[in-house]
C-alpha positions, 0 to 999 in steps of 0.5 A: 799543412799540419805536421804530426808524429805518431809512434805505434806498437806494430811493425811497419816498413816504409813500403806502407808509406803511400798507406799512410798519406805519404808519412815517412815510416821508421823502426825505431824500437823492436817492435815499434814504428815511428810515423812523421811528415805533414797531413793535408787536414784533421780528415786525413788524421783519423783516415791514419788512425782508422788504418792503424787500427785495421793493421792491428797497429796500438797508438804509443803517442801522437803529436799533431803541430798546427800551422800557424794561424791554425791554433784555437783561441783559448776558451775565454778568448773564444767566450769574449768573441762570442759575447761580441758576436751576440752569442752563438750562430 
C-alpha cells in the first residue's frame, strides 16, 4: 500500500486517527499536525483530504510514496507504449 505524509496547520490528537483511515497523528509544531502511515488507494487520499477540509484543517505538504510497481511510466515511455499499442483504446 502507499505510504503518505501530510503536515496540516491545525490541531489534531491521535483520537482522530480512526477519522483518518487509521494514520498516526502527531503535534509536531504549535499549532501544527503531522499525519503518516499507509493508505489502502488514491480514493482514500482524497477521502483524507475531503475531511481535513471539513476540520478547517490548511494542507502545509504532502508526500504520497507508491508501492513499487505502482510508479507511472515516464511521459515518453507511456507515448512509445502507446505507438506500440496502435494509440489510444
Amino acid at each position: 500500500m502507499p505510504q503518505i505524509e501530510i503536515s496540516c496547520k491545525g490541531r489534531l490528537d491521535a483520537s482522530w486517527s480512526d477519522w483518518f483511515q487509521g494514520l498516526t497523528i502527531e503535534r509536531v509544531a504549535a499549532g501544527r499536525t503531522s499525519l503518516s502511515g499507509e493508505v489502502p488507494d488514491n480514493a482514500a487520499v482524497y477521502g483524507i483530504f475531503s475531511m481535513m477540509s471539513s476540520l478547517g484543517l490548511t494542507l502545509i505538504s504532502c508526500h504520497v510514496e507508491p508501492v513499487r510497481g505502482d510508479e507511472l511510466p515516464s511521459p515518453a515511455a507511456h507515448r512509445e507504449q502507446r505507438a506500440t499499442q496502435g494509440g489510444c483504446r
